[in-house]
C-alpha positions, 0 to 999 in steps of 0.5 A: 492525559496520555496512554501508555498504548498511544501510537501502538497499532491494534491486530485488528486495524489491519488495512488495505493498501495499493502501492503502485510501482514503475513497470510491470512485475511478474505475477509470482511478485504477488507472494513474495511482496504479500499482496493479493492482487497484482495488477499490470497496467496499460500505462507500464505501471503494477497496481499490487492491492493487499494487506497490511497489519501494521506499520512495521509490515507496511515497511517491510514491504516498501524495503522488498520493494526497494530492494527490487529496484523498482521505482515506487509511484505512489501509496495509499490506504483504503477501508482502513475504520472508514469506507472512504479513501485516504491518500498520502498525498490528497488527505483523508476524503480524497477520490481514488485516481491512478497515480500519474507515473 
């Protein structure tokens, strides 16, 4: 049986995301992209750190992110109805590492 809400997003379920990018954005990036944090890395990459409301929201932001030019390192969800990590790339579980530019 399937539900006529099945793969609809809850308000509720907004998550944390980090997105790492190549290069160090300025800090007023930080409002424009949404993000709470934005953190320039010795290693020449941006850490921004915020939320997300939903997948229409997640792509929004990766779209400005484009748009800037600038190349997307890596993307992962936290605390998203469970306290451990989930990466893109590692599965759910996996232990939060900086991405490797």
């Amino acid at each position: 049986m399937t539900h006529a809400n099945a793969g609809r997003c809850d308000r509720a379920a907004t998550a944390t995301y980090e997105i790492w990018v190549l290069g160090h954005l300025d800090d007023h990036w930080a409002t424009t992209l949404g993000a709470a944090g934005l953190v320039c890395l010795e290693d020449g990459t941006t850490s921004l750190t915020g939320p997300v409301i939903d997948q229409a929201h997640l792509h929004g932001v990766l779209a400005r992110i484009r748009d800037l030019g600038v190349t997307l390192l890596a993307l992962r969800t936290r605390d998203w109805a469970r306290a451990d990590w989930s990466t893109v790339s590692g599965g759910v579980g996996a232990e939060p590492s900086h991405p490797e530019p």
